[in-house]
C-alpha positions in Angstrom: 184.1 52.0 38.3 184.3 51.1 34.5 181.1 53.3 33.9 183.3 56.1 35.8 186.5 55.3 33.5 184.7 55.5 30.4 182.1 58.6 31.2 185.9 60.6 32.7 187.6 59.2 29.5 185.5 61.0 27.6 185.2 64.5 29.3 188.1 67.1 29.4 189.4 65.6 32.5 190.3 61.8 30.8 193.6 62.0 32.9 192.3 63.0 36.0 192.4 66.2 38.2 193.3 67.8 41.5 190.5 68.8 43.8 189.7 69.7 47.5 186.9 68.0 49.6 185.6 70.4 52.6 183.8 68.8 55.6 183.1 70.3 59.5 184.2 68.4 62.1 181.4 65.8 61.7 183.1 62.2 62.1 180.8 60.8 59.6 181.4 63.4 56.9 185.6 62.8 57.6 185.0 59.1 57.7 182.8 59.3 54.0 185.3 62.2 52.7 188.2 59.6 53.2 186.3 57.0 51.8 185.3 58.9 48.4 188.9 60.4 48.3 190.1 56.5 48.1 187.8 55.9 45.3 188.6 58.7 43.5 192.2 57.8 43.8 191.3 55.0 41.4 190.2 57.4 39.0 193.5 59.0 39.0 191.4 62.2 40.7 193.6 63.1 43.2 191.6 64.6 46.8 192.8 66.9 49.5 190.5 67.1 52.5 190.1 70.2 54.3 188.5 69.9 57.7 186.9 73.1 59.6 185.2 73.6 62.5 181.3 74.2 62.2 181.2 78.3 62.3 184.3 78.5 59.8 182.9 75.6 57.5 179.9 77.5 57.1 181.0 80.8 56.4 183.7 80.0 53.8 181.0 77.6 52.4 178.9 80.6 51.6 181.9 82.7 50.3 181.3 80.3 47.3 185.7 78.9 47.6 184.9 75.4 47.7 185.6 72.7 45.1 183.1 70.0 46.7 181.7 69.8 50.1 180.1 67.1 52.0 176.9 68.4 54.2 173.8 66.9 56.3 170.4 68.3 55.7 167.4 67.5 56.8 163.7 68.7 55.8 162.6 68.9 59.0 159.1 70.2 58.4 158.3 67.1 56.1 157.7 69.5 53.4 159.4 69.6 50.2 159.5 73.5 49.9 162.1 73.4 53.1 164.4 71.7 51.6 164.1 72.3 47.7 163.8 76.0 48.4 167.1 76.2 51.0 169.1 73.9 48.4 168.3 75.2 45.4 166.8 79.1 44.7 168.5 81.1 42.8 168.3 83.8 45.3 169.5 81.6 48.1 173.2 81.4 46.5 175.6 81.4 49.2 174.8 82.3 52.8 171.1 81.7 52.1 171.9 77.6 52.0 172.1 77.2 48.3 175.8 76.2 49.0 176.0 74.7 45.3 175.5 78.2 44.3 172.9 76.5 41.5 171.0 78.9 39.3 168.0 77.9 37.4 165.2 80.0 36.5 163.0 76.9 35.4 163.6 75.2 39.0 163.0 79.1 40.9 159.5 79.3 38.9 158.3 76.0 39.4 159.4 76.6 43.6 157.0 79.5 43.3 154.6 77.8 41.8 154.6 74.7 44.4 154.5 77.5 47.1 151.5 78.8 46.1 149.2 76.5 44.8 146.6 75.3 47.4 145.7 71.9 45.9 148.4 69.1 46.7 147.9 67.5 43.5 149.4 70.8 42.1 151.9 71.0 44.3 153.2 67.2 43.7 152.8 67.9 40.3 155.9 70.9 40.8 157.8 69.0 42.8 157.8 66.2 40.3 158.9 68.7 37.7 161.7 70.4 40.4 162.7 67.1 41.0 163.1 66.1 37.3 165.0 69.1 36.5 167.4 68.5 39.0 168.1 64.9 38.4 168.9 66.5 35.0 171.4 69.4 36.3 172.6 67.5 39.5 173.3 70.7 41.4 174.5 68.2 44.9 174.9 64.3 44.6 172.9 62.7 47.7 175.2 60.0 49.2 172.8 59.0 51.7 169.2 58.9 52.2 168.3 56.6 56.0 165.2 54.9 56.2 163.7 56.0 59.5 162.1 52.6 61.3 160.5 52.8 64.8 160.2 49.4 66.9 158.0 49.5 70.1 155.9 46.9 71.9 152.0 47.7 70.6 150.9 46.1 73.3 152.3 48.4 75.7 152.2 51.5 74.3 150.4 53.7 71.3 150.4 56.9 70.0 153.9 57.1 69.2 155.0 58.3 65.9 158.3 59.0 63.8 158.1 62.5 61.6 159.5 63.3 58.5 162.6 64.4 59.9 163.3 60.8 61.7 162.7 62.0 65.4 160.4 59.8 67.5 157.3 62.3 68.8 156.2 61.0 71.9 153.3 64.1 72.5 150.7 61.3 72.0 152.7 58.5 73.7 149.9 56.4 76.1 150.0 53.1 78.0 147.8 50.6 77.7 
């Protein structure tokens, strides 16, 4: 909190401001909404939380009104270029799922690049870079980033795996 004070202390905003959270009707995002808007409160950065229903949440999201937004997402595919490209392509702003509306010409080469380069040491390589360039323009904030586990008796069973995406496959489940 002291780093917090000192970095807002020295911005434009050194006495605080008024701002307005949107969430869907997620219990988890209300529950973390009401939990940063208590923070914040200590910061003298005064939240309003605007909850919508999913269809709504989403549209008005990509009509660009928003002051912050809390949202899930999930790379499903286990590849970088699902997520990366959703979040943060220029051409994505908006309804395409680049909700920051985040434009960076540097970020939308280097997702070209990664898309079409055939060796994976090329394409880690990008992704590094994407990823550098964003920790430096911090487009969204990540709150929270689960470690998938997977417990099952060995024993008894194999063949079962956990993706990328944190769902248990069972296509390969046998017993032994």
């Amino acid at each position: 909190m002291e780093q917090a004070q000192a970095i807002l202390a020295e911005s434009t905003y050194a006495d605080g401001f008024d701002a307005t959270i949107w969430v869907n009707d997620s219990q988890d995002l209300v529950d973390s909404a009401v939990y940063i808007q208590e923070q914040l409160k200590e910061l003298n950065i005064n939240i309003t939380i605007e909850q919508f229903e999913m269809a709504t949440f989403m549209e008005r999201l990509g009509e660009g009104q928003h002051d912050m937004f809390l949202l899930s997402f999930t790379a499903s595919t286990g590849d970088a270029d699902y997520l990366l490209s959703a979040l943060t392509l220029s051409s994505n702003r908006g309804f395409g799922g680049n909700r920051a509306f985040y434009t960076n010409e540097d970020v939308d080469a280097a997702l070209e690049s990664a898309r079409s380069a055939t060796e994976d040491t090329d394409r880690l390589s990008e992704y590094t870079n994407i990823h550098n360039m964003l920790r430096e323009d911090v487009p969204y904030a990540p709150l929270v980033h689960p470690n998938m586990s997977l417990a099952y008796n060995t024993a008894q069973l194999e063949g079962v795996e956990l993706d990328a995406a944190g769902y248990i496959r069972l296509e390969n489940l046998s017993f032994k």
